[in-house]
C-alpha positions as CSV (number, residue, x, y, z in Angstrom):
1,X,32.2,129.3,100.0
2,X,33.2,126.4,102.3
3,X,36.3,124.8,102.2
4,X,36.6,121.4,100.2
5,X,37.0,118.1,102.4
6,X,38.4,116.4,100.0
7,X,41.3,115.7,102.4
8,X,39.4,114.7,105.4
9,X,39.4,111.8,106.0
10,X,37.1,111.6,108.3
11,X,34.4,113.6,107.4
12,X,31.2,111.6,107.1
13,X,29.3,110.6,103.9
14,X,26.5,112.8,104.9
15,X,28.9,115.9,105.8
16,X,30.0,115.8,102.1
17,X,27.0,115.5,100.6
18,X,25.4,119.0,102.9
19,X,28.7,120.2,101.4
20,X,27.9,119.3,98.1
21,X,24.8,120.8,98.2
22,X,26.1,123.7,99.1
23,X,28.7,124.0,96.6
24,X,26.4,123.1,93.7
25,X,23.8,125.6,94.6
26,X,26.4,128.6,94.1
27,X,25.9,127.9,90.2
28,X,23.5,130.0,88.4
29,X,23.1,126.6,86.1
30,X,24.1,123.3,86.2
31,X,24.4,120.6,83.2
32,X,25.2,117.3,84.0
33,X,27.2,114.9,81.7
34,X,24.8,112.0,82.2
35,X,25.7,108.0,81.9
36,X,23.0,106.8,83.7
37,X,25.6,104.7,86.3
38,X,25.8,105.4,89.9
39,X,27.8,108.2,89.6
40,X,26.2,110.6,87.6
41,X,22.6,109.8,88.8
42,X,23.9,110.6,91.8
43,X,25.3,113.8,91.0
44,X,22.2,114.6,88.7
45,X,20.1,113.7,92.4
46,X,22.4,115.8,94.2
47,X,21.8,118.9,91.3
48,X,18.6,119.0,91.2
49,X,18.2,118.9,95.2
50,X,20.8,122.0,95.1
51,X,19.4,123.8,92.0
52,X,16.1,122.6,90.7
53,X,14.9,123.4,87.1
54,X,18.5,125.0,87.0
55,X,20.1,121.6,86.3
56,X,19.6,120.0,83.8
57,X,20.5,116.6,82.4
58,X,22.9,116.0,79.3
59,X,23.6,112.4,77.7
60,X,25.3,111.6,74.5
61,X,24.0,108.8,72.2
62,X,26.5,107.3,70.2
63,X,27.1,103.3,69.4
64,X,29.3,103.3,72.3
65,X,26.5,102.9,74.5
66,X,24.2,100.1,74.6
67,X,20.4,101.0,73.9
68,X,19.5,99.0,77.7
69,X,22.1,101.5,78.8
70,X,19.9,104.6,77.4
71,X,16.6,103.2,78.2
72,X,17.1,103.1,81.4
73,X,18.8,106.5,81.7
74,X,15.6,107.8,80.2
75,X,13.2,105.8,82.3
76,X,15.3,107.2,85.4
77,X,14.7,110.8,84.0
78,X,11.1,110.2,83.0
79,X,10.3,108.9,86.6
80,X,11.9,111.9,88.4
81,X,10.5,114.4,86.4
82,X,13.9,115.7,84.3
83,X,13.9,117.0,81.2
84,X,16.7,114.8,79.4
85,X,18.6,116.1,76.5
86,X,19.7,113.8,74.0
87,X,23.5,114.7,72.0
88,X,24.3,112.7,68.9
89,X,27.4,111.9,69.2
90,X,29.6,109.7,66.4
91,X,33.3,108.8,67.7
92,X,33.4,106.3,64.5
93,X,33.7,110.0,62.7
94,X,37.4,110.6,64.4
95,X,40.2,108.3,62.5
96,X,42.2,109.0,65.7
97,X,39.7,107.2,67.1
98,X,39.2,104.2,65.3
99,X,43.1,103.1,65.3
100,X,42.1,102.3,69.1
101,X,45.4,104.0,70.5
102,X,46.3,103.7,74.0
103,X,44.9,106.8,74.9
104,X,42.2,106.2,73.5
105,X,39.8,107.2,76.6
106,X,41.2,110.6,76.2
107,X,40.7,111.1,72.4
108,X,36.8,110.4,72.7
109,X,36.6,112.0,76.3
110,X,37.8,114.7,74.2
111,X,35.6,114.6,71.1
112,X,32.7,113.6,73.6
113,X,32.6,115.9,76.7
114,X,33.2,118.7,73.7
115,X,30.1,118.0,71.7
116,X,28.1,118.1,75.3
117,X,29.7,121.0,76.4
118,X,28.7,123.1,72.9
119,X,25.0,121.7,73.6
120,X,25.0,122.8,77.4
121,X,25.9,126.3,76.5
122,X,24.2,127.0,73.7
123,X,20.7,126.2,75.7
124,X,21.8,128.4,78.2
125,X,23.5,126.4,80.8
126,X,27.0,128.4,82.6
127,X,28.7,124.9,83.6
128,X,29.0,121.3,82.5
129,X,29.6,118.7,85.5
130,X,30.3,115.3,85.2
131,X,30.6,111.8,87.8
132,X,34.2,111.0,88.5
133,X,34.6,110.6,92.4
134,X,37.6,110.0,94.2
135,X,38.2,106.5,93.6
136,X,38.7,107.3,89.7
137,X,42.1,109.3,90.8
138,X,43.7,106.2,91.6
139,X,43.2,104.1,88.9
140,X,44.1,104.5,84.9
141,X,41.8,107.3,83.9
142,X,43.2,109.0,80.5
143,X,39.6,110.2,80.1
144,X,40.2,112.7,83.0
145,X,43.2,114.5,81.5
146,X,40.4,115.6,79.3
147,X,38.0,116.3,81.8
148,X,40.3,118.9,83.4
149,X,41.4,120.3,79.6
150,X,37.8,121.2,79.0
151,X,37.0,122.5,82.3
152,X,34.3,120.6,83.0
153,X,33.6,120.4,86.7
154,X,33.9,117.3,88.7
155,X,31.9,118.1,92.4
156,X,31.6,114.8,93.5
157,X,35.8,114.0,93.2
158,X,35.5,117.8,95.3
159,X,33.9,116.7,97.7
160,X,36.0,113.6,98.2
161,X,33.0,111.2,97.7
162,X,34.3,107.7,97.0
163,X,32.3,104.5,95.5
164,X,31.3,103.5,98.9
165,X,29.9,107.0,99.6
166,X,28.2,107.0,96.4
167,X,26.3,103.7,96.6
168,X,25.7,104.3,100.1
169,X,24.1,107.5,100.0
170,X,22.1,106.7,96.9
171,X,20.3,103.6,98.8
172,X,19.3,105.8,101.7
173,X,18.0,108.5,98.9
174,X,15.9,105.7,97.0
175,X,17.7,105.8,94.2
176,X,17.7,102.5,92.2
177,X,20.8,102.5,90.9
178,X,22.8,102.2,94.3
179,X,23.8,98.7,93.3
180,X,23.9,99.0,89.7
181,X,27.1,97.3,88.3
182,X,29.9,99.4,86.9
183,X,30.2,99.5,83.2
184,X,32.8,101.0,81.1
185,X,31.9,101.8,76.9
186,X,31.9,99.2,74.6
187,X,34.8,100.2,72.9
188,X,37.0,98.9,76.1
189,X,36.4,95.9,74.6
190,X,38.5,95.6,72.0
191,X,42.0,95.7,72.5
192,X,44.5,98.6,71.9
193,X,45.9,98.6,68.4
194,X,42.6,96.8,67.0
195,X,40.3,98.7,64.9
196,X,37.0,99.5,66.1
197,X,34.4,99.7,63.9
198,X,30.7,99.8,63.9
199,X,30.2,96.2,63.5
200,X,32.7,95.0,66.2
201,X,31.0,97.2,68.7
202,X,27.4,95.6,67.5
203,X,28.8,92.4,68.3
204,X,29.8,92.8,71.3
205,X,26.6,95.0,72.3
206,X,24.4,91.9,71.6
207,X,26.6,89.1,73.0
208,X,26.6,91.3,76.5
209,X,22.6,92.0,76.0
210,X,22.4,88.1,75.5
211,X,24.3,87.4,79.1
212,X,22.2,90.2,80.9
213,X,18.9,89.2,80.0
214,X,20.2,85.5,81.1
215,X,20.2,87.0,84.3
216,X,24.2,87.6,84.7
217,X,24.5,91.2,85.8
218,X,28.7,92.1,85.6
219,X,29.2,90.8,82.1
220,X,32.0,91.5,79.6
221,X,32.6,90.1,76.4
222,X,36.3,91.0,74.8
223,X,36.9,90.4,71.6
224,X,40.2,88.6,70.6
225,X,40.2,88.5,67.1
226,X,37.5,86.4,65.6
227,X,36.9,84.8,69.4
228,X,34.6,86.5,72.5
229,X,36.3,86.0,75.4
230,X,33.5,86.0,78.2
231,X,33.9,87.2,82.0
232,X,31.3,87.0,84.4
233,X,31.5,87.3,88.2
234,X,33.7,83.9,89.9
235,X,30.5,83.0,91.5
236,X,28.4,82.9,88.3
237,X,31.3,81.1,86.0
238,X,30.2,77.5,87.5
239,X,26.5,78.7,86.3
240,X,27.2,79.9,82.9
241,X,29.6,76.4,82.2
242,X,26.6,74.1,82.4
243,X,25.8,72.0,79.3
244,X,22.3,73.6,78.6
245,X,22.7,77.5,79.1
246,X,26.7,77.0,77.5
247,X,25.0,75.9,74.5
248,X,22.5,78.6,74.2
249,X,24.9,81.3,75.0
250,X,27.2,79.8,72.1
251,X,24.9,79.4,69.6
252,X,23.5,83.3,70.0
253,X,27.2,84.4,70.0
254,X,28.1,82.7,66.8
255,X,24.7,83.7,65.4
256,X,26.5,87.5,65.9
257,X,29.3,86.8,64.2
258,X,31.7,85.5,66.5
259,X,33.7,82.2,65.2
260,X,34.8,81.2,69.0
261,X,33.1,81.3,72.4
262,X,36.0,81.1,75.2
263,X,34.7,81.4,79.0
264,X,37.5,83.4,80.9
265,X,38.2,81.0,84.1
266,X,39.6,84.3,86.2
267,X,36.0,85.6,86.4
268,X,35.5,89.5,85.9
């Protein structure tokens, strides 16, 4: 087996990716931990390039994830011909959970990636992979302690694939995702200490859906107590602050639930 590049600098997007290949097809099977985001289409791409029908694709569905967010996961796995297998997954369930800790990527990371990994091998699959790339190692990522605690495999981080890699290679492949906006689970919406709860994280699932299908694409909306605080890109602030589309973006958000509508100035 080759030796990881991870710490060449140099080597080329498209020397990582032949590498990757090459490391992914010494698996006898393959399932992915799939989001949908750049990331893990990618790596699902990259898997089923390497070992066909022997990888397979994995998602969770909990209320963590907005339904846009699954639908399109879906349509991306409908469209290429995947099998996708659904895992219920309820993180509401875990007390430890709810009190919203500060490690509170690594609890669900934790409760999450182990549900998926019980449905991976009982249908017969020898390994569960899953997105992070080397960017991820240099920002706060409590989520990977538990990554590396379940041994779950992380090829594209291997291969020393960044962001930039990622998008890059996944425009020349045709994949529509290249320039998909991050997104993190709803649950990083709500600040440590506050308890989540179902209805919280509903709130905030239809306040975002409301600002995407406005046509903002980076959205957040963080709640602060009884108020949504609202980030959008700097360049789209100026857009979302005039008289007409303020007003109908308020008047949905309070229809949620929400007592305040605040428009964060910094931007996202």
């Amino acid at each position: 087996m080759k030796q990881t590049l991870i710490f060449q600098e140099n080597a080329t997007p498209h020397a990582r990716y032949t590498w990757l290949l090459d490391r992914l097809a010494g698996f006898d099977s393959l399932a992915i931990a799939f989001s949908g985001g750049v990331d893990s289409t990618f790596l699902l791409y990259c898997a089923r390039q390497a070992l066909g029908e022997k990888a397979g694709a994995f998602m969770v569905r909990s209320s963590l994830s907005p339904r846009w967010e699954q639908e399109e996961a879906r349509a991306f796995c409908q469209a290429q011909g995947i099998p996708l297998t659904w895992v219920d997954f309820d993180p509401l369930a875990s007390p430890a959970f709810c009190e919203n800790p500060s490690d509170r990527c690594y609890r669900c990371k934790t409760l999450l990636l182990g549900t998926l990994q019980q449905a991976a091998l009982a249908a017969g699959y020898a390994q569960v992979a899953e997105g992070s790339n080397l960017d991820d190692l240099g920002d706060y990522r409590p989520g990977l302690k538990a990554v590396a605690e379940l041994g779950v495999y992380s090829p594209l981080r291997e291969a020393g694939l960044t962001k930039a890699h990622i998008r890059q290679l996944a425009r020349e492949f045709g994949l529509a995702v290249w320039n998909k906006p991050a997104y993190a689970c709803l649950a990083s919406r709500i600040p440590y200490g506050e308890r989540i709860d179902a209805q919280k994280l509903a709130m905030i699932e239809g306040a975002e859906a409301v600002l995407l299908r406005l046509g903002f694409r980076q959205v957040r909306v963080r709640l602060q107590g009884h108020a949504a605080r609202i980030e959008v890109l700097p360049g789209d602030i100026e857009k979302l602050a005039q008289p007409d589309l303020r007003s109908q973006v308020t008047k949905a958000l309070h229809e949620l639930g929400f007592l305040y509508v605040a428009l964060d100035l910094d931007g996202y």
